[in-house]
N, C-alpha and C positions, 0 to 999 in steps of 0.2 A: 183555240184560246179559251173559250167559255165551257167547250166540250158539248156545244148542243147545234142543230143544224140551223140554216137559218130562217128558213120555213118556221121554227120551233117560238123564235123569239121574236116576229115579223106579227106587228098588231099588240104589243106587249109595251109598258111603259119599261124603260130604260131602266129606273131605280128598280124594278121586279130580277132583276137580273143578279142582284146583292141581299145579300142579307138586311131584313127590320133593321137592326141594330145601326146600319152605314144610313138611311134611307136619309134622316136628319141633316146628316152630313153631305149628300148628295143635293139635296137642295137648297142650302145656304150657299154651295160652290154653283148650282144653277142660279141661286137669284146675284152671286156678286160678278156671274159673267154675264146678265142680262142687264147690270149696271156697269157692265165694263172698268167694272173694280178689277184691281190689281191678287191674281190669284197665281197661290204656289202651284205645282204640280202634284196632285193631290197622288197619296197611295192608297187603294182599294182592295178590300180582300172579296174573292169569289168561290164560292161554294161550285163545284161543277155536281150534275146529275151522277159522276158516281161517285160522290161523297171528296175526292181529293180537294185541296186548297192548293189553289193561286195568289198571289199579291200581284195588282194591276196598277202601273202608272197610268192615269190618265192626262189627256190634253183635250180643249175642245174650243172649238173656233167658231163666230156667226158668218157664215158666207153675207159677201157684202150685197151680191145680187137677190139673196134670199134671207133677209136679215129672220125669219120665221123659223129657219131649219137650224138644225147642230150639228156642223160637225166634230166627231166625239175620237179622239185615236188611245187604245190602248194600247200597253207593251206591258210585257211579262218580264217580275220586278222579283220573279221567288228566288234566284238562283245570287241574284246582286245582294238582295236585302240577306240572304242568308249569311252569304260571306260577311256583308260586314258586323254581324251582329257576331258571329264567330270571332276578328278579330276584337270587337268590343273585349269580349270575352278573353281573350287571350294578351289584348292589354290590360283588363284589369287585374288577371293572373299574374302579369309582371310588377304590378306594381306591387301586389299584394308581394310576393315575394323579394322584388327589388326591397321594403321599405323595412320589413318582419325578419329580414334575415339574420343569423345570428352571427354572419361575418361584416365587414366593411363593403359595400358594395356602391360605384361610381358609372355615369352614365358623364359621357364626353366625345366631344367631336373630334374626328381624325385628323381633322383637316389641321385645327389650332390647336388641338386636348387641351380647352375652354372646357372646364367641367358646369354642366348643366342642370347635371342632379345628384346627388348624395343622399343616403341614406343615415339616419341617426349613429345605426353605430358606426360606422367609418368617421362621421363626424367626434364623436365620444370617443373613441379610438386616439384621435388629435387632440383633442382641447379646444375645437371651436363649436358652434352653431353652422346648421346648416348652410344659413344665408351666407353668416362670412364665407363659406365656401365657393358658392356657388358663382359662377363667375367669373374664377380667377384659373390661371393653366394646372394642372395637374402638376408639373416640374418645382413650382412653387413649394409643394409639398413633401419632395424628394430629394433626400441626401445628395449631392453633385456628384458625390464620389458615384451612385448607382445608377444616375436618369438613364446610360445605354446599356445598364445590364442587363441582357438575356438576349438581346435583340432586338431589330424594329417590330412592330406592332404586328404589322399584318403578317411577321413570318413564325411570330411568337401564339397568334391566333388560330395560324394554319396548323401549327405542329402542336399545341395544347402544350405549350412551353409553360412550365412552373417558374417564375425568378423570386429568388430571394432579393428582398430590397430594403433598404432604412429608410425611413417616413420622420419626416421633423415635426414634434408635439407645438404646438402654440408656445409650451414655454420652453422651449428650443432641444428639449429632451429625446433619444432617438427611440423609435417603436422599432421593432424588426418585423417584415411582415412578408407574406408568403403572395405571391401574386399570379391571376391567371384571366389574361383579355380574352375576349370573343367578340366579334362584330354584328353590328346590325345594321340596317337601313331605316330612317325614318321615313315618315309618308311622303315628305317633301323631295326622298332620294337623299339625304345628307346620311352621309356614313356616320354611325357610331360608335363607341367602345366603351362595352360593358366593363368593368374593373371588377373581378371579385380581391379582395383584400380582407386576409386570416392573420391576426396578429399573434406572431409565433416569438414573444419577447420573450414568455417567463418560458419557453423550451429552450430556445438558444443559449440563455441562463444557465438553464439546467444542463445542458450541454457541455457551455465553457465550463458551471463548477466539476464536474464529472472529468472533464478532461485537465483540468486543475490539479484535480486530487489524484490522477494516474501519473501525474508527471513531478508533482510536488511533495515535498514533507511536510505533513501534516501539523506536526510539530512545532519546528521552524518557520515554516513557509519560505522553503528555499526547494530548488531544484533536485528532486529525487537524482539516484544513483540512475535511471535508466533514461532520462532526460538530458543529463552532463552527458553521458557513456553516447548518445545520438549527436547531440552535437558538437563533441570531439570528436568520432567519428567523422560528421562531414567536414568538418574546418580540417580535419588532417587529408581529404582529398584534393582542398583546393588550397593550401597552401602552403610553402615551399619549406626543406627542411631548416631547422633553425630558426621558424619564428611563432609556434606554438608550446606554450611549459603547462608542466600540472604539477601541481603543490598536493601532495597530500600530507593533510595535517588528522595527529592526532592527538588528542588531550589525554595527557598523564596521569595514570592513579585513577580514571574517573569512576573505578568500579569501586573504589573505597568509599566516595563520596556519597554515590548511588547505595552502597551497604549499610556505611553509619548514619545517615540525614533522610535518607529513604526517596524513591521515584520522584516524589515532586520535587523536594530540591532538585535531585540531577535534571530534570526537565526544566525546569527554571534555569540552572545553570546552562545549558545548551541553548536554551532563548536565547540569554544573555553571549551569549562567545558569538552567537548569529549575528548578533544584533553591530558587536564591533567587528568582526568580520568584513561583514557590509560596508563597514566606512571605511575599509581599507581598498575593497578592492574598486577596481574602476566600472562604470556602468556598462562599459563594451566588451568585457567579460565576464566570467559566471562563478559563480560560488555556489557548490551546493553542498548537501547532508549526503555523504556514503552510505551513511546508518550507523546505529550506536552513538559513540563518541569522536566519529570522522568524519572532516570536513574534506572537500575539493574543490579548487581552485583552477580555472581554468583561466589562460591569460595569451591575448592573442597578438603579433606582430612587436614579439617578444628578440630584445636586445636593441642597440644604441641607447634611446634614454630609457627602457624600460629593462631594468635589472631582476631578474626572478629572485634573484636572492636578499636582494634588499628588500622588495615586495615580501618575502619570506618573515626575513625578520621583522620587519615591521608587524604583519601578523603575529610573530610570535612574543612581542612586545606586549602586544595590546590585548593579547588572550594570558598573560603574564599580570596582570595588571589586577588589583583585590577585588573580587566579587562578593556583593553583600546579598546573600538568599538569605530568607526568612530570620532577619534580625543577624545573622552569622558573618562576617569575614572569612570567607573561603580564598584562597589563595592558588591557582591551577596554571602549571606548564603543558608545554605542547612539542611534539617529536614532529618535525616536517623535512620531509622528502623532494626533491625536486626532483624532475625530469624532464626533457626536450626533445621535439621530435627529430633528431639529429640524421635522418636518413629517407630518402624515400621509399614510400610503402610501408613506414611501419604503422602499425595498427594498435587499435582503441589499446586492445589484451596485453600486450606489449607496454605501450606507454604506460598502463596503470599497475604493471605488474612492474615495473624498473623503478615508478614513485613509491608504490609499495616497500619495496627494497629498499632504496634510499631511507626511506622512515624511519625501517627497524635498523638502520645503521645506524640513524640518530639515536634513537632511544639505546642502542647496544653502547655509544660515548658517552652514556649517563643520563639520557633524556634532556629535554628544556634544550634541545638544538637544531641547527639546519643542517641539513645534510644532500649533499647534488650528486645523483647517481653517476657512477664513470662507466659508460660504455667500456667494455672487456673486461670487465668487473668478472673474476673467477666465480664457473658457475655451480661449484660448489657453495661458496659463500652467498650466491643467490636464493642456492635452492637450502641453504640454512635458512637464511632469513623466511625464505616464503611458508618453510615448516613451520619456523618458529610464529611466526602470523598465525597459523592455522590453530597452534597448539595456546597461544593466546584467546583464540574466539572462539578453540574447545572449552577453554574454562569456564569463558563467561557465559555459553551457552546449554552449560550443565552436560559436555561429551565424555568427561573427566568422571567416572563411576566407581563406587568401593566394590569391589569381590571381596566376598569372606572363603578362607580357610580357616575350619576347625583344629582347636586345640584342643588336646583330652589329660586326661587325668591317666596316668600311665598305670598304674595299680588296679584301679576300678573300671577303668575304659570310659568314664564317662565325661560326654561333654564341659568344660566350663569355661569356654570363651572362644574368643576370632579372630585370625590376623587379618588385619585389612591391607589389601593389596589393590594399586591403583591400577583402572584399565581405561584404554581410548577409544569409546566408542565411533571410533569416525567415517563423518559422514560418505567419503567416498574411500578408502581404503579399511575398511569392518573394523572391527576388534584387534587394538595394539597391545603388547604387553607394556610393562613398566622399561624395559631395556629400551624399549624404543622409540620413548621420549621423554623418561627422566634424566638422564645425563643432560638433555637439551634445556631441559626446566632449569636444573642447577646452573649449569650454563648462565643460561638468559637471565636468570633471577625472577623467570617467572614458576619457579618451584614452591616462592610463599605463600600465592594466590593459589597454585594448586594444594597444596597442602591442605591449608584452610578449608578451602570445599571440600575433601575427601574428607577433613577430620568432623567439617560438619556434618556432612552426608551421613557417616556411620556413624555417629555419636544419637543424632536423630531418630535413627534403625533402631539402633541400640534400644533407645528409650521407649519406642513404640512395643520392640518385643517385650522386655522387662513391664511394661505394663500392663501389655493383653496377653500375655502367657506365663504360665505359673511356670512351666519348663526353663523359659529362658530368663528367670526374675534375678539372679545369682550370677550370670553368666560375664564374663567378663570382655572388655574388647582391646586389644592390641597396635596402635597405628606407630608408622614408622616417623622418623624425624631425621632431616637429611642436615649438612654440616651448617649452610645457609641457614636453616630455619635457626637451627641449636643456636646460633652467633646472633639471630635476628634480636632486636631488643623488641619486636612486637610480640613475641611468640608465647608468652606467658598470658597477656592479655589474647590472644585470641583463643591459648586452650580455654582459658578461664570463661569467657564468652560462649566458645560453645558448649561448654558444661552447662553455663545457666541455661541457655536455647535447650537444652534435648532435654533438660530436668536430672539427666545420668550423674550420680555420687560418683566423688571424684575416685573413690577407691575401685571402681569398675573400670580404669584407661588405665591401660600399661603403654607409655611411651619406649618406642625402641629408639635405641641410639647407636650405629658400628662404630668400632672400636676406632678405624680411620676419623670419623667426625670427633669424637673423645680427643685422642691425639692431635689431631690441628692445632688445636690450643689447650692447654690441659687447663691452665688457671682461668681461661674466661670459658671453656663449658666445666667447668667445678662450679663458678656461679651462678652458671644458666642454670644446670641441673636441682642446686637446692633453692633454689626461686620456683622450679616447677615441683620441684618435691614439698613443699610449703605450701601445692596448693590440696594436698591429700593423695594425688594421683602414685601411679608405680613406675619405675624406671627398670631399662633393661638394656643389656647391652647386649648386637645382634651380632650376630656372624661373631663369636667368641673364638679367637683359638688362629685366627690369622695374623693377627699380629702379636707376636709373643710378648713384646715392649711393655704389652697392657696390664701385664702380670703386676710388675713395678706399682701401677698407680692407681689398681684397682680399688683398693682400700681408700682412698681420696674421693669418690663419687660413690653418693648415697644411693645406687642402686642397689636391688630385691632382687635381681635376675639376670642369669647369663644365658644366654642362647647359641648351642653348639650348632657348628658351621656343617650344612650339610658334605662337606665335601670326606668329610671326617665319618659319619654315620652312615654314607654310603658303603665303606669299608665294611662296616660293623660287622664282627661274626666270621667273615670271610678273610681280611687283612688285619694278620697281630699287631703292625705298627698303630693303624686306626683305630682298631680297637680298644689296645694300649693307653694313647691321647685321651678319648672319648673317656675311659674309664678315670683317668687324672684329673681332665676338666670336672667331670660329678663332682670326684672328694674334693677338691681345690674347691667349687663353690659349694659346699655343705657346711667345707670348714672354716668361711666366711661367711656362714648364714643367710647364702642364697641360696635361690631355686634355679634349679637344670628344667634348662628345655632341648631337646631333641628337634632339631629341624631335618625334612627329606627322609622321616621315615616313609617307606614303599615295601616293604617284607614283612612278614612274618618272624624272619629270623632276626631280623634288626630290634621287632619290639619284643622279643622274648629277651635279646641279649640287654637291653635296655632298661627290661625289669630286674634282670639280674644285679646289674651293676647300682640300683636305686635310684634312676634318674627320674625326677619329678613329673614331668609334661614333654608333652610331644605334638608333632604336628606332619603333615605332609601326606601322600597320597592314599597311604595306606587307612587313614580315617577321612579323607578327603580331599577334592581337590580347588581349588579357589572359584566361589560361585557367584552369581547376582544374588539380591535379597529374595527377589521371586522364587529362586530355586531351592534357597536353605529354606525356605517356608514349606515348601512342595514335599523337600525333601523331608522335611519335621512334621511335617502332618500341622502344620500351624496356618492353614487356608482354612478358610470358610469356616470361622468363628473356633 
């Protein structure tokens, strides 16, 4: 124990055996045993001869037969004192960490989860003081909805189970918070539970808005198109046919409103259609934003008192109804569609492709109605309708493109102007020609919306070339006008409008007009015409020479120009009859004081006979074939300044 023999220490006072330093101390604990004073168990440190240290409990006792002598007992105390100075040490480490930490942390008994100790920010975290805390169960503190979520304690301990929980704030506000127990033992043996506690309020937050904003319109704050499209989806798995409908609604004209009042009104006005919308439809089903200017309507355990169509109307009542944006009385109808899941297994694609349908039925009876799709509904007149959709949201999404074809000076070969020709750039079937969806424009009557844009689009062109190039400052441009537009009473104001937009004198448009549109009504396009000739522009009539009738009442429309049909020019040179024609319509418009134009010139021998005969301009493959603006640029050397 001392490390020295006993021979070593035999003859030696007892205090020699400690260090100076203890010796003091050594003898106050002799003189308060020799007064049979009440003494601790003292601890002593000893130096051994090879330099190691011991700590020694001592005990010492006076034999009662020998009240003279000591006896003195030590025991080796370095192994005990060490441990607990170690935990000293490692419970001051907890605390320092239990009290500093930058999460919520709780100390609480298993047995009651009586919480015992908290730390400030857990406390901060709620809105109280420590003390309030302390004391009272943990459960106290916990939303009811969460007290058993994750698990009981010790098997959440075991497996380092994370749970998500809500914690109720003092002023009854929820925190969201992240949670992870571990256990302890106290020195008494009472189990414990550490609580770490991460308050993860403003991530959930951020979360819900994130997942908000993927499922919602921005705009509105109504339920995005891919939000409805899931939960029609699931209501169509579980519930039987005949009692789920979808209304698709769409507001009429909204692309004129959005063109003349501009983005914020239309945005304002779609606030507003949301807003009564909302009060029509019922809380246990859904209304949301398709995009653009459509709405959807989802309506669930549909028929006895709940009629989809009266639900329809009523919507279209109330989107019927005057809106006041920015000082204006706006006045807006709406095309709506109905459809039912009338079978089992049909699907989201299905149902919104038959309300789809339905819609443009409505709007094809004139707009501002309801319309309930019929199952066998011919699927020709489907797959109309669905084109005709396509060919509507080509417009407004600019797929509607001018090509130019050069027109030349016949004599001199030189450029001075462009037919413009419309083309489809669409997005899953390429590049359409005009055959194969102008008929469907006129049709639908959405030929005046196309028009417009094509007349903007190249009128704009136009203006840009004649400004930055000296080449094309003279040049003139060509757009066609179909029988609708001719008849339309908007149509003067919109050339007039995009005249002033593109800056281009009115003397650089030559409107074409066929002799078929002419003929439809001779007296109401005799008026269109000098309403559009009053405003400077040129007139021309296209395809000349198929209907003979036109001869008659040529002289009655103030046109500049006739344009021979290419069917006629194809002949040219090769067939006397064509040739013949070709040669009559020149003098016939010379000696009316027009100008001949030449359509579907492709030969050589076509433009030699064509200069023969005096004909003024021409056009067709032989100086060109119809391009993007990108290309006539490339192709004029008019890129890169």
């Amino acid at each position: 124990l001392t490390g020295q023999h006993p021979e070593d220490v035999l003859g030696h006072y007892f205090v020699d055996l400690f260090p100076p330093d203890q010796h003091a101390t050594l003898v106050e604990l002799w003189r308060q045993m020799r007064a049979n004073d009440r003494m601790d168990r003292p601890t002593f440190r000893l130096v051994r001869p090879d330099g190691s240290v011991v700590l020694l409990e001592g005990d010492a006792n006076l034999p009662i037969r020998n009240p003279e002598r000591v006896v003195v007992v030590l025991r080796d105390v370095t192994a005990q004192v060490a441990q607990e100075q170690a935990l000293e040490v490692a419970r001051e480490r907890f605390r320092l960490v239990f009290h500093k930490a930058p999460i919520g942390m709780t100390l609480s008994r298993l047995d009651d989860e009586v919480l015992i100790e908290a730390n400030d920010r857990f406390a901060q975290m709620l809105g109280y003081t420590v003390d309030e805390m302390i004391g009272r169960p943990v459960a106290d503190f916990i939303h009811t909805d969460d007290l058993g979520r994750g698990g009981g304690v010790r098997e959440r301990a075991a497996l380092g189970t994370i749970a998500e929980k809500r914690y109720l704030r003092k002023d009854g506000s929820i925190v969201w918070t992240r949670v992870l127990v571990s256990l302890m033992t106290d020195d008494d043996g009472t189990e414990l539970v550490v609580g770490h506690v991460e308050d993860i309020t403003e991530q959930r937050h951020s979360a819900e808005r994130m997942e908000w904003a993927a499922t919602h319109d921005g705009l509105t704050g109504l339920p995005n198109r891919f939000h409805f499209l899931d939960l029609l989806g699931s209501l169509l798995d579980t519930s039987p046919p005949g009692s789920v409908a979808v209304l698709f609604i769409d507001l009429d004209n909204f692309k004129v409103i959005n063109d003349s009042l501009g983005h914020d009104a239309g945005d304002q006005l779609l606030r507003t259609m949301s807003e009564r919308l909302r009060a029509v439809v019922r809380n246990r089903d859904m209304l949301g934003r398709f995009g653009g200017d459509e709405f959807i309507v989802l309506l669930r355990d549909v028929g006895g008192a709940l009629d989809p169509f009266e639900t329809a109307e009523r919507l279209r009542h109330e989107i019927a109804l005057p809106a006041e944006i920015d000082g204006s009385e706006l006045y807006v109808t709406a095309s709506i569609g109905i459809t039912i899941n009338d079978r089992d297994g049909i699907t989201t694609t299905e149902m919104m492709r038959d309300a789809d349908a339905a819609m443009y039925r409505a709007k094809a009876r004139g707009r501002d109605c309801v319309e309930l799709y019929a199952p066998g509904s011919h699927d020709a007149s489907v797959l109309t309708l669905r084109t005709t959709n396509e060919l509507r949201r080509g417009i407004e999404r600019g797929e509607i493109v001018p090509y130019y074809q050069p027109i030349v000076h016949l004599e001199s070969g030189h450029l001075i102007g462009f037919e413009v020709l419309a083309r489809w750039r669409h997005p899953d079937r390429g590049l359409l020609g005009p055959d194969q969806f102008l008929p469907m424009a006129e049709e639908t009557g959405l030929i005046g919306d196309l028009g417009a844009a094509v007349l903007r689009a190249s009128l704009a062109q136009l203006g840009q070339w004649r400004n930055n190039t000296e080449r094309f400052r003279d040049l003139t441009l060509s757009v066609n006008v179909s029988v609708r537009q001719l008849m339309s009473s908007h149509l003067v104001d919109v050339v007039g409008d995009a005249l002033g937009e593109s800056g281009v004198p009115a003397a650089a448009l030559w409107l074409e007009i066929t002799e078929t549109a002419l003929m439809a009504d001779v007296k109401a396009a005799s008026v269109a015409l000098r309403e559009l000739r009053s405003l400077g522009l040129h007139l021309a009539v296209d395809d000349f020479g198929t209907g003979y009738s036109s001869l008659t009442y040529l002289k009655r429309f103030p046109v500049e120009a006739i344009k021979v049909d290419r069917s006629f020019v194809n002949g040219l040179g090769i067939d006397s009859e064509d040739s013949t024609i070709v040669e009559a319509v020149v003098k016939l418009g010379h000696s009316l004081n027009l100008q001949v134009v030449a359509e579907g010139v492709e030969t050589p021998l076509q433009l030699a006979r064509l200069r023969e005969i005096g004909c003024d301009r021409g056009q067709g493959y032989l100086f060109g074939r119809p391009r993007p603006s990108e290309m006539i640029e490339h192709e004029y050397s008019l890129t890169g300044g």
